[in-house]
N, C-alpha and C positions, 0 to 999 in steps of 0.2 A: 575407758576400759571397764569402768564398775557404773553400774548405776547409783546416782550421786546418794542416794539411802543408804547406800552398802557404804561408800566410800567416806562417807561421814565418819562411822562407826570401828572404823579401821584406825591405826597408831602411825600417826603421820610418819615414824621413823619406818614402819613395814613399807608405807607408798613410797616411800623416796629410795626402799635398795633395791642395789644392783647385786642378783644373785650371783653366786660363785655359777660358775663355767666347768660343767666335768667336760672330761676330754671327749665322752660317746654325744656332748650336747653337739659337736659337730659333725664326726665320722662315726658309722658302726660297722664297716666292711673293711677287709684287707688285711695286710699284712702290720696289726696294730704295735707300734711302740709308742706312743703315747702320753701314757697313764703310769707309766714304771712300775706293772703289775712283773709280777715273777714271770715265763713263759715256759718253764721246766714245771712250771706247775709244781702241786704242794706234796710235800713228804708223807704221804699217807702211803703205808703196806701194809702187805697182807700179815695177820698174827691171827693164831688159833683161836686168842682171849679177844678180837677187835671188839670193839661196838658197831663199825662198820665195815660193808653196806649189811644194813639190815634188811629179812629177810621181807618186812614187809614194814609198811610204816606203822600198825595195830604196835608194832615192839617198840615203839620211840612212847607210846602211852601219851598221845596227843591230845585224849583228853583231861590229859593235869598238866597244872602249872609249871613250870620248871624250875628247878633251885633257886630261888631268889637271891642267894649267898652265893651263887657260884664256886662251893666249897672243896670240890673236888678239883675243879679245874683252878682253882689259886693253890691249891696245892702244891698241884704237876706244876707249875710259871714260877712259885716260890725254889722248886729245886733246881730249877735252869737256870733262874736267875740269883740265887742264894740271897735270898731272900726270906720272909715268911706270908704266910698269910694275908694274917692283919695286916701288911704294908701296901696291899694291892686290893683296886678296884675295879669292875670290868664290865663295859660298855659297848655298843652297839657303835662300834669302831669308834677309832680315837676321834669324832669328830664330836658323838657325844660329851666326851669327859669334857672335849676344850666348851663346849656351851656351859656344862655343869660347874665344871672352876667359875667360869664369870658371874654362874647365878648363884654360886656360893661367896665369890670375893668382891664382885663388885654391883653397887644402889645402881640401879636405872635411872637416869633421866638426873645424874648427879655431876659431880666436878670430878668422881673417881672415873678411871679411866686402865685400859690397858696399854703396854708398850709393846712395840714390833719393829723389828728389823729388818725392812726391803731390802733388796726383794726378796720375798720369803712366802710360806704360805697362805696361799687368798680366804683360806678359812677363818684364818683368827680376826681378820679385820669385817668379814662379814658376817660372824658369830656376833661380835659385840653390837653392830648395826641391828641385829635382830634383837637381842636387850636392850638397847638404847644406853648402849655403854660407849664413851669416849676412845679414841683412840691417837695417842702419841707415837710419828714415826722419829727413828732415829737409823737412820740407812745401815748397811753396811758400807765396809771401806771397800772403794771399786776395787777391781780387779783381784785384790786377794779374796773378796767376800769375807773377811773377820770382821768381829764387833770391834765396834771405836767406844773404845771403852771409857773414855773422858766427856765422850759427846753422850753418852747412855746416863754418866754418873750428873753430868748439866741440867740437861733431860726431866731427868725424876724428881717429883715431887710426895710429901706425904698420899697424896692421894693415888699414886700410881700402883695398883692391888698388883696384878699380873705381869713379869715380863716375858714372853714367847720366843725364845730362843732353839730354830729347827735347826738340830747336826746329828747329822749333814743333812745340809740347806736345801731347799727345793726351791727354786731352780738351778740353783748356784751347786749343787753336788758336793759341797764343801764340809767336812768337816772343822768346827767350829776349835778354836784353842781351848783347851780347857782352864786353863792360866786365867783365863780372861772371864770365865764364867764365875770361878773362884775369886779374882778379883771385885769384881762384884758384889760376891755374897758378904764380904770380909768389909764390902765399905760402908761407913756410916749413913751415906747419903740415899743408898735404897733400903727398905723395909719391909718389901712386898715379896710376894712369890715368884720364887724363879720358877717357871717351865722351860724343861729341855724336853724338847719334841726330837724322840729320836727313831723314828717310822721307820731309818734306813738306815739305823747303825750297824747292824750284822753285815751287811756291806763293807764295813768299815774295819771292823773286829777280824782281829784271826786269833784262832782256838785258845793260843797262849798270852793274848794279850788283850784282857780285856779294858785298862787303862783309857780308850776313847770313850766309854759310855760314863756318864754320871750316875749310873746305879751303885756304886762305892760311898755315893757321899749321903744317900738315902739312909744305908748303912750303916754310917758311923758315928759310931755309939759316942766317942770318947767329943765330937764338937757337935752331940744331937742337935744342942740349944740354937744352932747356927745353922744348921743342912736341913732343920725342919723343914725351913722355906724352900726345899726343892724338892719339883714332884716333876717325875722324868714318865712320858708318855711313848709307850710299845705300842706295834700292834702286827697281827696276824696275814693281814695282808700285802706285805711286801717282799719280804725275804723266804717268808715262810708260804708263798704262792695262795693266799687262801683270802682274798681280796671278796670273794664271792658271799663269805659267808660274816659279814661285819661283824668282827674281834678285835677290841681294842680296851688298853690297860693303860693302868697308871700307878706308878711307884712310890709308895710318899709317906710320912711318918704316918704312923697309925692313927695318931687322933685326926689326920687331914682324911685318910680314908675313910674311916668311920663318916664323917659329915657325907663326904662324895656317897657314899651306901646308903646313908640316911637321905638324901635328897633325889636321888634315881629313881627313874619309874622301878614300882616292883617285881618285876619280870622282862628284865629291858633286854637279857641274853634268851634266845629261845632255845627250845632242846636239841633241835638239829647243831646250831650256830654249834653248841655247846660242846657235842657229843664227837664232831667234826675235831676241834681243837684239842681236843682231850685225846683224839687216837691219834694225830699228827704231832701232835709236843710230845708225847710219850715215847711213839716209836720212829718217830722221824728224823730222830737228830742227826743219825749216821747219813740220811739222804740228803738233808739239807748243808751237811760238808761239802757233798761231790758236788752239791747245786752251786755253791757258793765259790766254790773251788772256779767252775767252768764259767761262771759269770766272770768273774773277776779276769780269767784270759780273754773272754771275748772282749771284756772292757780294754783290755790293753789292744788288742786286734784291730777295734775299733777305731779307738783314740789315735791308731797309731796312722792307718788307713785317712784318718780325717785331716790330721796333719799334713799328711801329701798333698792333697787336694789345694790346684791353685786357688780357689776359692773362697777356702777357708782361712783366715788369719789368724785365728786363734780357738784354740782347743783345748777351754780348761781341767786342772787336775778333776778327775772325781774319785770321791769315796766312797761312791753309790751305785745303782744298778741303772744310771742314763748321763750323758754327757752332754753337756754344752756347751758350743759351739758359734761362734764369730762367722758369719758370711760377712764377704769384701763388701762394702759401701756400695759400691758399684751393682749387685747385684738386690733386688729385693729378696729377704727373707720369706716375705708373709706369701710373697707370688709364688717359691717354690715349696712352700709347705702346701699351697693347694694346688697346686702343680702335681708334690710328689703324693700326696692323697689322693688325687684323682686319677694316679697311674698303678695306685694299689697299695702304698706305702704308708701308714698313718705315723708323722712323726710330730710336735709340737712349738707352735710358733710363739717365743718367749718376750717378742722383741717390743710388746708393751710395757713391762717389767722396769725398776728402777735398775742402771749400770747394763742392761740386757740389751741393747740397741740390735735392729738386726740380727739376733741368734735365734737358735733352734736349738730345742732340747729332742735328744732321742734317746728314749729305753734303750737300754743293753737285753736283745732277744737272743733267743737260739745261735746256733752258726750260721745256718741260713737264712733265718731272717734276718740277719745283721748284713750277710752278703746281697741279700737284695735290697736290703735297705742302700745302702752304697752304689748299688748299680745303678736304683732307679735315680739316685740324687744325681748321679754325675749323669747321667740320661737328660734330667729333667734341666739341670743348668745349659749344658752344651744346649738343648733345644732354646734354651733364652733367648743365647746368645746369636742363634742362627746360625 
């Protein structure tokens, strides 16, 4: 592939990865569920004072730099999230900050290492491949998707900087116990930073009970010495439909954020990304209710819809904006995810996954696109079957 000059010069650990897989590296056409992007699209309306759309791009002032600090926009994120400032850092979506933690907690090419719990997000394990950082799995427990908490505390050693804990889980759609994440933090035998990656918790969240997310424990004051070690990672592009425009945060004692600021490119948010997130966190929260609201029925619609299906054997809980789903042994999975993509349908085939054998993940879209999503599945299996 390289000419052997080039390939010399290269970090044997860059020759040897396997890149993460986005979901448009296979489909870019149809009726996409996927990617578990929002499909109501993002909260953004109209207000006298907007920033946007601007009348022309000369008013975005493209040629100066943009706030390095991003000081307006952790503002607006600190009053959402009751929060401050200082506790938040904000990066060229959450995929950055998870590179940034490893090149701040963990040596290259050392015995330190990160932990992960499959199946779970393909980024963390190919983030640290790209440092030449180690990585420890310690599965989840099948079928519920929780952490095993005794196999995690086995697990850890001094050298273990990071643990990567997504909730709710992707592809598992699970929300994670919080019990268990606290147990944890509370035992002698880990020392490292916890990361709660929680991309899809608004999902999860309703208006009066914010108790699923870990941004309480970022919080508090009275066991700081202890919740130091947790930095909880947000981001713009899920709930808040704004995928497009890569926005992603991280929640964490001040002295952790400060380093994450100090180590980030100087200009790693641009002014558009910026200016975008600032009029939709501001004025969009009332939108992103009705969103959240109607997501959450279609989720049940769905789920419910999928259950029926002789097909399908198992249709786990989700906390999130996609389900996952059991096809019977009998039929391939991976045949009718490109089956049901080639009839217009982009849904995800999960069944490489650890516990995931055979299933399919589908975003929760529109009402209609959920309805064809279903029409075309049960289309494209009877076709199997003959």
């Amino acid at each position: 592939m390289f000419p052997n000059h080039i390939q010399s010069l290269i970090r044997p650990n860059i020759l040897a990865l396997q890149p993460y897989r986005c979901a448009r590296d296979d489909y870019e056409n149809g009726i996409l569920l996927d990617a578990n992007e929002n499909a109501y699209g993002p909260p953004l309306v109209e207000q006298k004072d907007n920033e946007l759309p601007h009348t022309t791009l000369a008013e975005f002032h493209l040629e100066r730099y943009p706030d390095p600090h991003q000081t307006h926009l952790k503002t607006i994120l600190s009053t959402i999230r009751q929060t401050t400032p200082a506790h938040i850092a904000i990066g060229n979506g959450s995929d950055e900050m998870i590179d940034l933690l490893m090149r701040i907690f963990c040596r290259p090419s050392s015995a330190e290492h990160i932990v992960i719990c499959p199946p779970t997000y393909g980024m963390y394990s190919v983030t640290a491949k790209v440092n030449d950082v180690g990585v420890v799995e310690v599965p989840l427990l099948p079928t519920s998707f929780q952490l095993d908490v005794p196999a995690i505390l086995d697990a850890v050693t001094p050298d273990s900087k990071l643990l990567f804990l997504c909730s709710p889980g992707n592809p598992t759609a699970r929300l994670l116990n919080k019990d268990d994440v606290l147990h944890i933090l509370h035992s002698s035998k880990y020392r490292g930073m916890v990361v709660v990656d929680e991309a899809y918790v608004d999902f999860a969240l309703s208006p009066s009970d914010q108790s699923a997310s870990c941004m309480d424990l970022v919080m508090d004051k009275e066991q700081e010495a202890l919740f130091s070690r947790v930095v909880v990672m947000q981001t713009l592009s899920k709930a808040w439909g704004l995928a497009g425009i890569r926005c992603g945060m991280v929640y964490c004692h001040p002295s952790v954020a400060q380093v994450i600021n100090n180590v980030k490119a100087p200009y790693n948010v641009n002014k558009v990304t910026a200016a975008i997130a600032r009029q939709a966190l501001a004025h969009g929260q009332d939108k992103l209710r009705e969103t959240l609201g109607l997501l959450k029925l279609e989720r049940v619609k769905v789920s419910v819809a999928l259950e029926a299906l002789d097909f399908v054997d198992v249709v786990y809980p989700s906390d999130s904006n996609f389900i996952l789903f059991h096809v019977v042994d009998g039929i391939d999975a991976k045949v009718v995810y490109q089956k049901i993509a080639e009839s217009g349908v982009v849904i995800r085939f999960r069944g490489t996954q650890l516990h995931c054998h055979n299933c399919l993940r589908a975003t929760v879209g529109t009402s209609e696109e959920n309805d064809a999503m279903l029409v075309h599945l049960v289309k494209v299996v009877e076709g199997m079957r003959g």
